[in-house]
N, C-alpha and C positions, 0 to 999 in steps of 0.2 A: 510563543510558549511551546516547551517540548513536552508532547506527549508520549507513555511508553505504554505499548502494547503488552499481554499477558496472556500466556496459555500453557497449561500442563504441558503439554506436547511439544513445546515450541520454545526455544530461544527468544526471551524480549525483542521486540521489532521496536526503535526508537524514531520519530521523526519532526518535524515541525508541526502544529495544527491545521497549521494555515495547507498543510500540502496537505495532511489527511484527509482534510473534508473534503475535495473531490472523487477521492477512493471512497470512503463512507457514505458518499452520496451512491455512488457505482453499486455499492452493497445492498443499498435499495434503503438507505436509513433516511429518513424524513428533514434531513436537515435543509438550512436555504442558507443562509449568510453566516452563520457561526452552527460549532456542535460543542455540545456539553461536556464538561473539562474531562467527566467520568460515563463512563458505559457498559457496555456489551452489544455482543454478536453472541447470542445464543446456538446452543450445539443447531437446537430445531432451525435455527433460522441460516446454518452453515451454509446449506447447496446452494439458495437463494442468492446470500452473498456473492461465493465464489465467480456462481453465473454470471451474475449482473457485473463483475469486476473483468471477466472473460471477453463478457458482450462489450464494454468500454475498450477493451484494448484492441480488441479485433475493428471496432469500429473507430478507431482512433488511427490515421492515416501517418501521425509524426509517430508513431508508436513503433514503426516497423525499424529496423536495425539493420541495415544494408551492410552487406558482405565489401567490402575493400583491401583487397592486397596490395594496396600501392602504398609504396613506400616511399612518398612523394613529403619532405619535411615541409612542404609549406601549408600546407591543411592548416585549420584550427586545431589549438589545442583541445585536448577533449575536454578539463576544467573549464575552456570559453564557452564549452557550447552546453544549452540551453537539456535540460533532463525533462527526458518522456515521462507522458502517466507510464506508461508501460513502465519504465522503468524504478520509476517510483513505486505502483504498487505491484511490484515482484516480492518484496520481504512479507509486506503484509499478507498477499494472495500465499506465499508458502507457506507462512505460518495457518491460514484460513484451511489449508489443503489436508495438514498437518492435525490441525485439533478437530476434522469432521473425522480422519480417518479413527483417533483414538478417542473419540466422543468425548470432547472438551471444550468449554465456553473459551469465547478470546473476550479479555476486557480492558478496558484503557485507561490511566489518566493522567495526573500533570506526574512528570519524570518530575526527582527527586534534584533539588540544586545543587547536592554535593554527595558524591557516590564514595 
């Protein structure tokens, strides 16, 4: 299922569930095997989030993005290869960065099946 992020401050953040919940866990939210279609990240509970989504990526070792100037065509493609938390929660942590700084809830739930 896709959920879609929300906050004054911010550009919708859209993603899978199934990948949110390890960031939402990061944020410090109480979840363990699923999270609830609908939520919040309250303003009060912003720094906490951020941190805790900081402390994930900093301690997350596949997280790091290695500098490569080689222009060597037989790599993998970068479609093959395999997406960081880091990388995943980049949208959401700037959205999160984004509604502390203009004191705004982030909320979530099922995106809509036809826009």
């Amino acid at each position: 299922m896709l959920v879609v992020f929300h906050s004054k401050a911010a550009a919708e953040v859209l993603m899978f569930k199934e990948h949110a919940l390890p960031i939402l866990k990061a944020a410090g939210k109480p979840y363990t095997d699923s999270m609830p279609d609908r939520g919040v990240i309250t303003r009060d509970q912003l720094a906490q989030a951020i941190a805790g989504i900081e402390n994930a990526i900093s301690a997350n070792p596949d997280s790091a993005i290695p500098f490569d100037n080689d222009q060597n065509d037989s790599k993998e493609h970068p479609v093959s290869q395999a997406v960081s938390f880091r990388r995943r929660a980049w949208p959401l942590l700037a959205m999160l960065k984004l509604s502390r700084d203009e004191d705004a809830d982030v909320l979530w739930e099922p995106a809509p099946t036809t826009w």
